[in-house]
N, C-alpha and C positions, 0 to 999 in steps of 0.2 A: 358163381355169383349168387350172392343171397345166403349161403351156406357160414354157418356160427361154430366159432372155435370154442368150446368150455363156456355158450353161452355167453361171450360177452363181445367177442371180437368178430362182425358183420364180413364177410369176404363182398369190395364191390367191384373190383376190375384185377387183373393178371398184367403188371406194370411190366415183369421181363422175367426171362428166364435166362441161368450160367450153368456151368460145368458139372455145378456143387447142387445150387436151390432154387427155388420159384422164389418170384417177387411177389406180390400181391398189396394193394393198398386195399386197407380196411375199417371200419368203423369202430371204434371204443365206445362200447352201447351203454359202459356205466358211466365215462367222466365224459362223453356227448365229441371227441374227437375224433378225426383220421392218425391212423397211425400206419406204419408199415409193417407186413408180417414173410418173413421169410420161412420157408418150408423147403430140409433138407430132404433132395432128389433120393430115392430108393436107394440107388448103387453107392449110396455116401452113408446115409443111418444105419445098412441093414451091418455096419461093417463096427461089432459092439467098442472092441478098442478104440476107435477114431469118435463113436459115439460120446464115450466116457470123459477122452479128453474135449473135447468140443463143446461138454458140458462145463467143465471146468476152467474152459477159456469164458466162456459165454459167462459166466458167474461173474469170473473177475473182469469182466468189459464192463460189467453193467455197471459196477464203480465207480469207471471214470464217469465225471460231468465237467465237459470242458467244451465251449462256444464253438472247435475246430472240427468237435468230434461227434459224429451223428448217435444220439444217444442208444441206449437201451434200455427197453421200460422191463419184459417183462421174458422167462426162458417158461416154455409149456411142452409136456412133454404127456404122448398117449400112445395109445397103440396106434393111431391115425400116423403118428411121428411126432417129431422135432421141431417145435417152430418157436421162433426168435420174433418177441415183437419189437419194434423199434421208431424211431422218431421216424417220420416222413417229410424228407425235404421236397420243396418244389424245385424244382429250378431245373439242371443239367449237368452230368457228368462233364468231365474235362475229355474226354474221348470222342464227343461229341463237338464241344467248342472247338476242337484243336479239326476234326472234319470237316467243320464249317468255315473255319476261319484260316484256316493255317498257319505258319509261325506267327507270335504272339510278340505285341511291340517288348522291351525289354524291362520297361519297369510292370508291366501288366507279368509277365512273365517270373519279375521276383518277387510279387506279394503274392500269386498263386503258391510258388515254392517256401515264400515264407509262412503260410498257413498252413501247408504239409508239415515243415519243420517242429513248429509250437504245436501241433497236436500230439505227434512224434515226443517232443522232449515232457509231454504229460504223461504220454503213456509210459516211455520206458521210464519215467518216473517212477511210477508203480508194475515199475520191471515188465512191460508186457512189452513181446516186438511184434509188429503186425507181419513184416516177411510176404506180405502180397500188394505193396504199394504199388499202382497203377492208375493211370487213365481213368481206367471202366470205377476205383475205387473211391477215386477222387470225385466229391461233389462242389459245384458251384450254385446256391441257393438262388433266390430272384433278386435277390440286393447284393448277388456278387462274394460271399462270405463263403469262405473255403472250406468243403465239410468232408473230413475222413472218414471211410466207411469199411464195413466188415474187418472190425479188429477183433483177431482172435479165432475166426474161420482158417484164416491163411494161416497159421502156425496148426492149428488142429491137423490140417488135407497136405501141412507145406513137402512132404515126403512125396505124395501123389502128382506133384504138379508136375516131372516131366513123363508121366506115364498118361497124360489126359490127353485131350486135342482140341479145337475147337477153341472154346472159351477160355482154357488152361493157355493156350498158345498165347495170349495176351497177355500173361503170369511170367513166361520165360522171356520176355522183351526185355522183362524188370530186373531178371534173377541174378544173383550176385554169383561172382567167380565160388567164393565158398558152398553156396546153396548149389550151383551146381556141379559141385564135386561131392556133395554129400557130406561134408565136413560138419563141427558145429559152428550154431552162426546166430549172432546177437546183434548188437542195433548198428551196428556197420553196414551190415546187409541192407536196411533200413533205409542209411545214408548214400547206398550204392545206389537204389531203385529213385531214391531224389536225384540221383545226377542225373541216369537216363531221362528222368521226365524233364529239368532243366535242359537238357541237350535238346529232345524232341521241341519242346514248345520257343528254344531259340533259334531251332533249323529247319522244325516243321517237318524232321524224318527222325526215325530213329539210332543211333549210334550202332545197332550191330542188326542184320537181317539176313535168312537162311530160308532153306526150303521146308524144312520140319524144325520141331524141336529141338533134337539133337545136336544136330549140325547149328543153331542159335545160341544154343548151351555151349559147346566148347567155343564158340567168337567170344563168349564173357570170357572165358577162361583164359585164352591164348592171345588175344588180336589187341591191338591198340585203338582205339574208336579218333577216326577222320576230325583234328581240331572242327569245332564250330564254326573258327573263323574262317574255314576254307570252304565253308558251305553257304555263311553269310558274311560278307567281308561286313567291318563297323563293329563286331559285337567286342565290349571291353574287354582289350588284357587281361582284368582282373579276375572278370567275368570268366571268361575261359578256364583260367587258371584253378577257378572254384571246380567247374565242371569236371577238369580231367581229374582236381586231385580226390573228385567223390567217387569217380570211375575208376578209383586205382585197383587194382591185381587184389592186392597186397589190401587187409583191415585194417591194420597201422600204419598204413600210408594213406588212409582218409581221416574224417576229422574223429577229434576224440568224443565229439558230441552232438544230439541234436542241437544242444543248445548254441555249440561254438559254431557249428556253419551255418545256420539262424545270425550270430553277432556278425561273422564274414559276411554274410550273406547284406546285413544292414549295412555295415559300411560302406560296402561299393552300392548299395543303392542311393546314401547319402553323398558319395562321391570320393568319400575316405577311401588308401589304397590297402589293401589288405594284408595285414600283417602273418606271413605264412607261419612265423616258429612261434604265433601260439594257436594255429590250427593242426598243422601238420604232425603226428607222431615220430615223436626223435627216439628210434632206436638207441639205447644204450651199446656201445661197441662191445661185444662177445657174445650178447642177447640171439636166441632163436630167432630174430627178427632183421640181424646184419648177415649179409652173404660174405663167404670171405672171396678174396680174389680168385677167380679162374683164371687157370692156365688153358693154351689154346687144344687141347687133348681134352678139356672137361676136366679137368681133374684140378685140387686145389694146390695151390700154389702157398707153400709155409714159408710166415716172415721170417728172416737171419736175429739168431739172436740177441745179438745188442741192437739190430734195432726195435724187437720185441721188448727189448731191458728200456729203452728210450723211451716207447710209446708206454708203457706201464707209467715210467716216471710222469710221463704228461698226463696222464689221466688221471695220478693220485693228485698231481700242482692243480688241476681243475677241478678235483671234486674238494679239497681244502678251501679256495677260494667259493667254491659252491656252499660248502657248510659255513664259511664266515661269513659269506653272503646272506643266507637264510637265519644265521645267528642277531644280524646287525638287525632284519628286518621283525624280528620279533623284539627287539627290546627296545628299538627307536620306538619313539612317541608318534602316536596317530594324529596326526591335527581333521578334526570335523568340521564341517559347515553344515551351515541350513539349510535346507531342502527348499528352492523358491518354489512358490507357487506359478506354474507354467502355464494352468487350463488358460483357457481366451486369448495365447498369445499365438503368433505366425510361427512355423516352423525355424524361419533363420533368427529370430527376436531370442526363441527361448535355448537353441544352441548355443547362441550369443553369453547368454546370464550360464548357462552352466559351466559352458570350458570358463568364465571368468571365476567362477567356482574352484577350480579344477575336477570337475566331474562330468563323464561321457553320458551323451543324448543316446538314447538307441527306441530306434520305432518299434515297436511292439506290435503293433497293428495298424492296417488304417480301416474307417471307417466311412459311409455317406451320411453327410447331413444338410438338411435344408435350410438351420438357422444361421451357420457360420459360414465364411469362403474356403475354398479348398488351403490343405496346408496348414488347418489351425489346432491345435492340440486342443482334444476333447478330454482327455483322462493323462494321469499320471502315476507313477509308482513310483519310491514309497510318497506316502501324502506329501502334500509343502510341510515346516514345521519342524519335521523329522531333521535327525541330524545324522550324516556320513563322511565317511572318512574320504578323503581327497581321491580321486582317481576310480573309486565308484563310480558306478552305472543309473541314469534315471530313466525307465520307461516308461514309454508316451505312448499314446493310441492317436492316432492324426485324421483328421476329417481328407476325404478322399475326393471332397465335389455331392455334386446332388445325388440323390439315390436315382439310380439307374432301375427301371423294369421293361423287362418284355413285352409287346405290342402283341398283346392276342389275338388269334385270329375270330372275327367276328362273322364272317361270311355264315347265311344259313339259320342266324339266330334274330329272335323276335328285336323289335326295337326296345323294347323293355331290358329283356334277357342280356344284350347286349352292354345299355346302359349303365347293368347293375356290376356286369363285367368290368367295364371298365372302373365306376367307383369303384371297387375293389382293393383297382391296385393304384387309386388317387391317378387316374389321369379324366379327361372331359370329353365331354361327346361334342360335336357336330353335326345336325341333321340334314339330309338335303335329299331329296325324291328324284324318282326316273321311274318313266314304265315299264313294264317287263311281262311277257305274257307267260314265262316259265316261273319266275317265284313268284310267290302269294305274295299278297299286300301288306306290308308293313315289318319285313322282313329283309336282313341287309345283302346287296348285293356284292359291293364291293367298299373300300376301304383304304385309306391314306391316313401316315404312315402303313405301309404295307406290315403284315405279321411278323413277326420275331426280329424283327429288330430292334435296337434300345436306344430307349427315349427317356427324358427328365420327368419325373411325378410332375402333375399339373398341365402335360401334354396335352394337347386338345386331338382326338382322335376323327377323323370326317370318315360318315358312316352312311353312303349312299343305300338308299331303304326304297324298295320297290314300291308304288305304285299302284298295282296290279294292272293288266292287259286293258291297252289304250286308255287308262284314267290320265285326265292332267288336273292342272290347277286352274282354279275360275279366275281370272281375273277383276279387278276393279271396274266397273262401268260406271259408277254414279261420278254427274257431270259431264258423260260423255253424249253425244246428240245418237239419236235412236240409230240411224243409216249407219254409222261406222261401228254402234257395237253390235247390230247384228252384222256385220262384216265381219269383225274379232271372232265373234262365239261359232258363224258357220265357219272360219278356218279352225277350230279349235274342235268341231266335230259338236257343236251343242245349239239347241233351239232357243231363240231369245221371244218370249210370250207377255205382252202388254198383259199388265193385272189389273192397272187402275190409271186415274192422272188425280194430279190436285196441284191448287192453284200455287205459287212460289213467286214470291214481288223478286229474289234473287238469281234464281236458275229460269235460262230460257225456255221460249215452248219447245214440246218435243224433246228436251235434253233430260238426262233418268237423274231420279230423285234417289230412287230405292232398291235394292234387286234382294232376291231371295235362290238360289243358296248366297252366302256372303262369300264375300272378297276370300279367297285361299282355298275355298272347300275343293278336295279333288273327287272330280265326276267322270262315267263312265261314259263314253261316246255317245250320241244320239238324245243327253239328256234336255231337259228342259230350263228355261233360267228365268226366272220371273220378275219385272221389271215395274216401278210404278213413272207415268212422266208426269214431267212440269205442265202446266198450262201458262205459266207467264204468271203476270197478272191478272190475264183475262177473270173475273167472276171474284176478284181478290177482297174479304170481305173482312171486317178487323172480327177477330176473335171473341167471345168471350172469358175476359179473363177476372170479372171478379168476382172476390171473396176465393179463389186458390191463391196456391203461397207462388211468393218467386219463383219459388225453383221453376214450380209446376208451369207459373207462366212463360218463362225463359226456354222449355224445351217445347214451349206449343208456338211460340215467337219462330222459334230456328227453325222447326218442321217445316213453315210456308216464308222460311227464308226476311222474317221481321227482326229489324231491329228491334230489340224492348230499351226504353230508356224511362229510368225511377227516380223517383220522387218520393223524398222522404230515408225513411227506416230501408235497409240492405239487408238484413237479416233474410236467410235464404229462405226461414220457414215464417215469418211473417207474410202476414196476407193480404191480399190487391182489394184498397175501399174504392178506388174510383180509375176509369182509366179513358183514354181520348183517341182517334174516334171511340165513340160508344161502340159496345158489339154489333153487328148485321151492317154495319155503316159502311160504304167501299173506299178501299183504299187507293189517294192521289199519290202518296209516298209509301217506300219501305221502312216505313219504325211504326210504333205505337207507345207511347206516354201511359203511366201509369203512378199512381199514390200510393203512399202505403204509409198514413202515419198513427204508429204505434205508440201507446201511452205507458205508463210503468207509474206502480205507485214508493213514493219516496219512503225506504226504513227511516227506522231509528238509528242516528250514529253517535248521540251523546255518550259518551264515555269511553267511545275509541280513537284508534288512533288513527292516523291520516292513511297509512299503508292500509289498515283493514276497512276504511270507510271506502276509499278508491275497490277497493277488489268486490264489497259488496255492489255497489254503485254499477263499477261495470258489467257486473252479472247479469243487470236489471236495464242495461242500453241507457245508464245515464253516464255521467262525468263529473270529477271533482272540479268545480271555479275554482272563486279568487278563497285564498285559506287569510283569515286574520289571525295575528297574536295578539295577546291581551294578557298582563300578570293575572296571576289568580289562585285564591289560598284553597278553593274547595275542590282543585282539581288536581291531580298528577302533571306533569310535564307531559305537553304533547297528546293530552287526553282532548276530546272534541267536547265544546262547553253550547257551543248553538248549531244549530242547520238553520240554511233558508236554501228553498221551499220547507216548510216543517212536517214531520211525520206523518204520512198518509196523506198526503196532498200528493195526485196522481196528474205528473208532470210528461211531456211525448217525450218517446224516445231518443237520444241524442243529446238532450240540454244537460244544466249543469247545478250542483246543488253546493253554494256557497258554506263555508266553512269558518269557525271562529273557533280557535287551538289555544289552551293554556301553554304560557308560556314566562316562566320569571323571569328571563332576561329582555323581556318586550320593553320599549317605553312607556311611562307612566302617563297614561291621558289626563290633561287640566280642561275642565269644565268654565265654559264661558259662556255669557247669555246669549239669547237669540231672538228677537222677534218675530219669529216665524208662526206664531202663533195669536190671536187677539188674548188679551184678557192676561199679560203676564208673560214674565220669561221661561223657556224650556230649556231644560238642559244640552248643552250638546259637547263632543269631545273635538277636540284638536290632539295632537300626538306631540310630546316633546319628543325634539332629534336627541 
């Protein structure tokens, strides 16, 4: 621990150790990540040949980049040795799940084997077999995604594996009839090590087991491995059917591809029943590949020549019809469709639109997501748009449900630490106390959901947090009468200590007004709890409240348990001109009366409009009146032509300042006389309708 590889890569913990290398997780001290660093064991580098190739697998691994396949960053090489750095998953081997859990329901069981598969048909893509598929190899990350690991070790050692023990022994569970004869062996081998693992995680044992190696290595060879379905009744015919024909003897008796038992594989998980003659390799009759008849001595048995002459003729009538078969199909015309767009639609909707296509749905992947409901296709290949020829394939990536994490365990770590835990991995805390006199205070005890199990993101995790020895919680006492809460507090292990009284027109004598620690605080046995009580009304004397603002008066009001009730202006920071009783005066009632009238001086509004006159207006605690229209040439439409009160006339809070608004479609005012004056008529307006 602590220890630096070339200066960049931190060694901070020994993850595991196999047959072959140490594990180690580490730090990448230039780009600030964890990464994982394997370091080939002595009895593995010191051996230069195995060296050489193992570099040269190592190289071409780090090529691939595929979602399935646990990366590789970086190949370093000293006289210390050999180490391999690479991505670090979190999560769990499948050796592990399958220890824990035992047989695996059946569709959980074919997306684990279908992410074997598609790593698989990446890699022999770029010609590499891994030849060490296993349990221990397979990773399941914390969101469940299936990650292959050490490709390119197991071809480098793959000669060594039945000379090892221990760790290796978990190598020959996998090994294919070819591999353990020494033969050569390419991605069949590959496809043989998927069947065993299909078998194991739908029967929860393994298809063949022995005392050593040896004796495990020839059951691949020689024995027939016990149907599934006689280990688990229920598991699909089809299903079965897949399993034995990857377990076969024979490499051209399993399938011809990762890819093609990946499409089997899809079918029977969609519900389609699987079409064996285009998985299965169909020997050519005379091929290395057909056995001819035995006779019961072991020996072969030679066909009679005319009917040797017969079967020639039916195989030339079969492969003529075979070559005008393949002739027809190259020079009929392709009819294409569109590619629909499938994203956002349900599983059976977008099946639905393809076959009416005539073109085959196949799941590619699934995935979790938290926006859409399970079953809903998130991705698709090729784009929508695109056009293909009838009986093509569209692959989909399909939403799997919500994302699933691990429930860590939290026992031993601070309330914080814990907290930060869980954000992490998007799930919530719940807090809740107990005393404890062996953990420290604020530190979790115990924990529901229980550890390692799995729960939806957004899980609420309940994280009982110590205490420490004999602390509890204070309870509430205000409004409680003295006698019963020094009752509460000595059954609680705490001293209840008069501080003060003051007068309350609302809470009775003797009943507590105030206490000090507050309501929640947790205290250690024996403490003190400081308490202020009521007097009644006894001594109850009106307050002085003015010239402070409301507010200030409303919480000296509530202190001694008085109503306040105002007059005037509300504003919380406006302030108290007069109030009733006067202060020192005792009070017959619980309230006090008080004024508060605030004045404001009226702007200017002439040449606004009615929206901006209201919004100044109420700035200032006045309000817009009655608004007139009147035509008029010197004004805009809707522009303000008079105020009353007039500008700078300081009017109280609350009133209202009259308004007179241009307006051309107003009625035209007719002037008629008026007496209302001596000495002469004055003008005055009426309104035509």
């Amino acid at each position: 621990q602590g220890k630096k590889i070339f200066g960049r890569y931190e060694i901070l913990e020994l993850l595991g150790e196999g047959g072959m290398a140490r594990v180690y997780r580490a730090r990448d001290l230039h780009l600030g990540r964890e990464v994982a660093v394997k370091v080939l064991l002595d009895s593995v580098a010191g051996d230069p040949d195995l060296c050489e190739r193992f570099r040269r697998e190592a190289r071409a691994v780090a090529t691939l980049s595929h979602p399935n396949i646990v990366g590789v960053f970086d190949f370093l090489e000293s006289s210390e040795g050999i180490f391999l750095i690479m991505e670090l998953v979190r999560g769990e081997d499948l050796r592990t799940r399958l220890n824990r859990s035992g047989p695996l329901p059946v569709p959980e069981a074919l997306r684990i084997a279908g992410g074997i598969l598609t790593a698989l048909q990446e890699a022999h893509r770029h010609g590499l077999i891994h030849r060490d598929i296993s349990a221990r190899n397979v990773l399941l990350d914390e969101s469940g995604t299936v990650r292959v690991s050490d490709f390119g070790i197991a071809r480098a050692v793959g000669d060594r594996t039945l000379t090892r023990t221990g760790e290796m022994l978990g190598s020959v569970q996998y090994i294919s009839p070819e591999q353990a004869r020494g033969d050569q062996t390419g991605a069949p081998a590959d496809l043989y090590a998927v069947g065993v693992l299909l078998y194991e995680m739908l029967t929860g044992r393994l298809p063949f087991v022995a005392e050593n190696p040896v004796q495990l290595a020839l059951k691949h060879i020689n024995e027939e491995p016990v149907p599934p379905s006689d280990l688990r009744p229920g598991i699909p015919e089809d299903l079965e059917d897949l399993v034995l024909q990857a377990l076969s003897k024979d490499p051209e008796g399993r399938f011809h591809s990762a890819g093609d038992m990946l499409a089997a594989l899809q079918r029977i998980g969609s519900g389609d029943r699987m079409d064996r003659t285009l998985t299965r390799v169909q020997p050519v009759p005379g091929s290395p590949g057909t056995r001819p008849p035995q006779v019961a001595d072991g020996g072969s048995r030679p066909a009679p020549p005319r009917r040797a002459g017969l079967l020639w003729l039916m195989v030339g009538t079969a492969l003529m019809a075979l070559l005008a078969g393949v002739v027809w199909s190259v020079l009929r015309p392709v009819e294409r469709v569109e590619v629909p767009d499938l994203v956002g639609l349900s599983l059976a909707e977008a099946r639905r639109q393809a076959a009416s296509l005539g073109l085959e749905l196949r799941i590619q992947d699934q995935r979790p997501s938290e926006e859409v409901p399970p079953e809903t296709i998130l991705e698709q290949r090729p784009a929508p748009g695109q056009r293909l020829a009838r009986g093509s394939a569209l692959y989909v990536i399909v939403c799997s449900g919500r994302e699933m994490v691990t429930v860590p365990d939290l026992t031993g770590l601070t309330l914080s630490r814990a907290r930060e835990e869980l954000s992490r991995l998007g799930l919530d805390l719940e807090e809740s106390r107990a005393p404890d006199s062996q953990i420290p205070p604020g530190v979790v005890i115990r924990q529901s959901p229980a550890p390692g199990g799995q729960v939806t993101r957004g899980t609420t995790i309940v994280a009982v947090v110590s205490s420490g020895p004999g602390t509890k919680e204070l309870p509430d006492l205000r409004g409680m009468p003295r006698a019963e809460a020094e009752k509460v507090l000595a059954d609680l292990g705490f001293e209840l200590v008069v501080r003060g009284t003051r007068p309350n027109a609302s809470v009775a004598v003797d009943f507590i007004l105030e206490q000090t620690p507050s309501p929640g605080t947790l205290l250690d046995a024996g403490k003190k709890v400081y308490v202020v009580l009521s007097l009644g009304k006894q001594g109850l004397v009106a307050p002085d409240l003015v010239g402070k603002s409301l507010r200030e008066a409303r919480e000296i009001a509530a202190r001694q348990g008085l109503t306040l009730v105002v007059e005037g202006a509300t504003n919380p920071e406006d302030a108290v001109e007069s109030q009733d009783p006067p202060p020192g005066q005792p009070l017959s009632r619980a309230e006090i009366h008080v004024a508060s009238h605030q004045t404001a001086v009226v702007p200017r509004l002439q040449g606004a409009t009615i929206e901006e006159a209201r919004e100044r207006l109420e700035a200032l605690g006045l309000q817009v009146g009655e608004v007139f229209r009147v035509p008029s040439e010197d004004f805009a439409p809707g522009e303000i032509i008079e105020q009353s009160p007039a500008q700078g006339i300081e009017a109280p809070r609350g009133s209202t300042v009259d308004l007179t608004v241009a307006d051309p479609a107003a009625p035209t005012p007719v002037v008629t006389p008026t007496d209302s004056e001596p000495g002469g008529p004055s003008p005055s307006a009426s309104w035509v309708p």
